[in-house]
N, C-alpha and C positions, 0 to 999 in steps of 0.2 A: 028760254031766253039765251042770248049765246053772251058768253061770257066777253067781259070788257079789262083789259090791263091799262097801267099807265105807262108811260115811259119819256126820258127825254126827251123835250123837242131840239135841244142840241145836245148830241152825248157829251161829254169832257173827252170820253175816250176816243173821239173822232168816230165811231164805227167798229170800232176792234173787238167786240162781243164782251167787252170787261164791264158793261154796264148790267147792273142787279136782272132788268127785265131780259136780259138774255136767257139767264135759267130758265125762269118761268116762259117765257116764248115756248123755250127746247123740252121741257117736260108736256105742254102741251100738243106739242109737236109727236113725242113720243106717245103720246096715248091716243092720238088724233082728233084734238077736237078744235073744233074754228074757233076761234076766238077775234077779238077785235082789239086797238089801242086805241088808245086817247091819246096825245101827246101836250105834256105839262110843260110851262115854261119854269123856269127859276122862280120867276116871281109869282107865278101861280102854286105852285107848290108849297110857298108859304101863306096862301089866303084862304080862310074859313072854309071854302066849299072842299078844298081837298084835305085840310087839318082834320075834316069832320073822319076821312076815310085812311089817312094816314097822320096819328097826333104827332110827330118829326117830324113833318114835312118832307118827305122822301119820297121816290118811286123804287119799284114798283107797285102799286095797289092790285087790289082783283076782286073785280064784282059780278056772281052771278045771281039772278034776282035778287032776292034779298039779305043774301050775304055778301057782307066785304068784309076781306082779310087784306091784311097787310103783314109783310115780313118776309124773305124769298120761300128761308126754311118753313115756315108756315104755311103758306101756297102750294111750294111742292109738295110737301106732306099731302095735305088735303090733295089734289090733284091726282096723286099716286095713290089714296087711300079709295079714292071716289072711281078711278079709271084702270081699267087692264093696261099692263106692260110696264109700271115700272117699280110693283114690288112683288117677290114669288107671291106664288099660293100657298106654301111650305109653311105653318107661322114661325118654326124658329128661325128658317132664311130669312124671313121676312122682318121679324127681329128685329135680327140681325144686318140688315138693311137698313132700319132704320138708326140703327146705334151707326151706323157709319154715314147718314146724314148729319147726325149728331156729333159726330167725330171731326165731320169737315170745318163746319161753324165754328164748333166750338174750341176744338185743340190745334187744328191747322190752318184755319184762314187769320186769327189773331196775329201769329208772329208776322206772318206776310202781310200783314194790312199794316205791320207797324214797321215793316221794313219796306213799305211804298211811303208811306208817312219822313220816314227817315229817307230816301231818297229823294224825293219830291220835294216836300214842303219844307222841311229843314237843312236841306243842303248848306246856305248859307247861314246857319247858326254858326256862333264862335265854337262850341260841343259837341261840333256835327261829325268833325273827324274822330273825335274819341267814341261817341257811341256807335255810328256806322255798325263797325264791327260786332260789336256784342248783339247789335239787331239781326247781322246776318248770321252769326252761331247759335243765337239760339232758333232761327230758320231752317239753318242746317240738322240740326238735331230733330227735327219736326220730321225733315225728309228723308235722314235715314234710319227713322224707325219705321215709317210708311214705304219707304222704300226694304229696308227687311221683310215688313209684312206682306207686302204684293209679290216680291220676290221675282218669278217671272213666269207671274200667272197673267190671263190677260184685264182682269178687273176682280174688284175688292174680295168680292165674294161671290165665287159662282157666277150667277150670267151677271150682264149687266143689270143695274137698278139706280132707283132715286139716290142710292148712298153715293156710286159712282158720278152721275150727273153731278149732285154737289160738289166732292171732290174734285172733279177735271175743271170744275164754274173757278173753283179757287185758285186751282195748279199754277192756272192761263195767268192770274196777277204776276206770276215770276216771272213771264216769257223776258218781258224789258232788263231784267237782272242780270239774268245768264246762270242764274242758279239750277235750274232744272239741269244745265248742260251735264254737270257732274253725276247725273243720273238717268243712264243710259233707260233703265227699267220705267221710271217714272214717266223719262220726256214720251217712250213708245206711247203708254199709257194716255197721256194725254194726247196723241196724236191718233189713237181711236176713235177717244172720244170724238175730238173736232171731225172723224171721218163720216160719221155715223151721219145718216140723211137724216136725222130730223136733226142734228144740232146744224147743218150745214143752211137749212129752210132756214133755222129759228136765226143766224148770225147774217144771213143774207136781209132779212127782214131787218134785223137793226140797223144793217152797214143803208141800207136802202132808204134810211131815215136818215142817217148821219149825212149823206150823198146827195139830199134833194131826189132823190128817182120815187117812184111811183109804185110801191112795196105790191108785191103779187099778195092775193089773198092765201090769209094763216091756215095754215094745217087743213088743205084742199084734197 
């Protein structure tokens, strides 16, 4: 059965690959397997038929016969667990790999998700000028420890993997900031990633959604 995702049927992000189901597109893309989307509205998103496959009401979901998973980190795992190319064969690389999935979720997409939140959404609070700041140091402190550790290698560990995809999925929330600027090593870093053909298919596929156009079939 060929697998099904979800995805906005109008991103917020216009197109700009910053929506969840970009990852997953791009790790599918990277293992090569076809897949399909659904596209969810707002308000579909919140009624029983997709609560049952996502209980947040969120996208991305991912259904293949009779598994559904929900969660990006969840999907990629699975995806890279099930499919060649995006974890070694090595298992302490591999690991290791995945401890830098888990690194991106969990220790570096938080500060930046709450210094989008503080950009964005609270701009116009009376509080907005006094935290600003402290959102974007402890950001910065995120990026250069990540930045120490990459150094100027060209990804996390050894070749590319799922850890990397996660990490560059995240990086990309900065672009609007101008924080990456300050990190000559990083911004390269993220500028592989976006080079790489399958993240290139998988962000065409969304902008192609976002555009009204007539998305070429996934991972062909």
């Amino acid at each position: 059965m060929t697998i099904t995702i979800t995805a906005f049927e109008r991103s917020p992000d216009g197109g700009r690959g910053l929506a969840r189901d970009t990852r997953v597109r791009w790790a599918l893309e990277e293992t090569g397997q076809p897949y399909e989307v659904r596209l969810v509205s707002f308000q579909a998103m919140k009624e029983p038929a997709h609560l049952a496959l996502h209980p947040f009401g969120q996208i991305p979901t991912y259904e293949d016969g009779d598994l559904s998973l929900f969660e990006t980190g969840a999907i990629v795992f699975h995806i890279a667990e099930r499919h060649a190319g995006l974890l070694p064969d090595d298992a302490n690389a591999r690991a290791r790999a995945i401890t830098w999935m888990f690194a991106a979720l969990n220790t570096v997409e938080p500060p930046i998700l709450d210094l989008v939140t503080a950009r964005v959404f609270e701009r116009d609070k009376p509080w907005a000028a006094q935290r600003l700041p402290l959102v974007e140091d402890r950001t910065r402190e995120r990026l250069d420890q990540l930045s120490r550790h990459l150094n100027d290698a060209d990804w996390l560990d050894g070749a590319f993997s799922a850890g990397d995809l996660m990490m560059v999925s995240v990086l990309l929330r900065l672009r609007a900031s101008g924080l990456l600027d300050g990190y000559p090593n990083l911004s390269a870093y993220v500028a592989r990633g976006e080079a790489r053909p399958a993240y290139k298919r998988a962000f065409e596929a969304q902008l192609a959604v976002a555009t009204g156009q007539q998305p070429r079939p996934a991972a062909s």
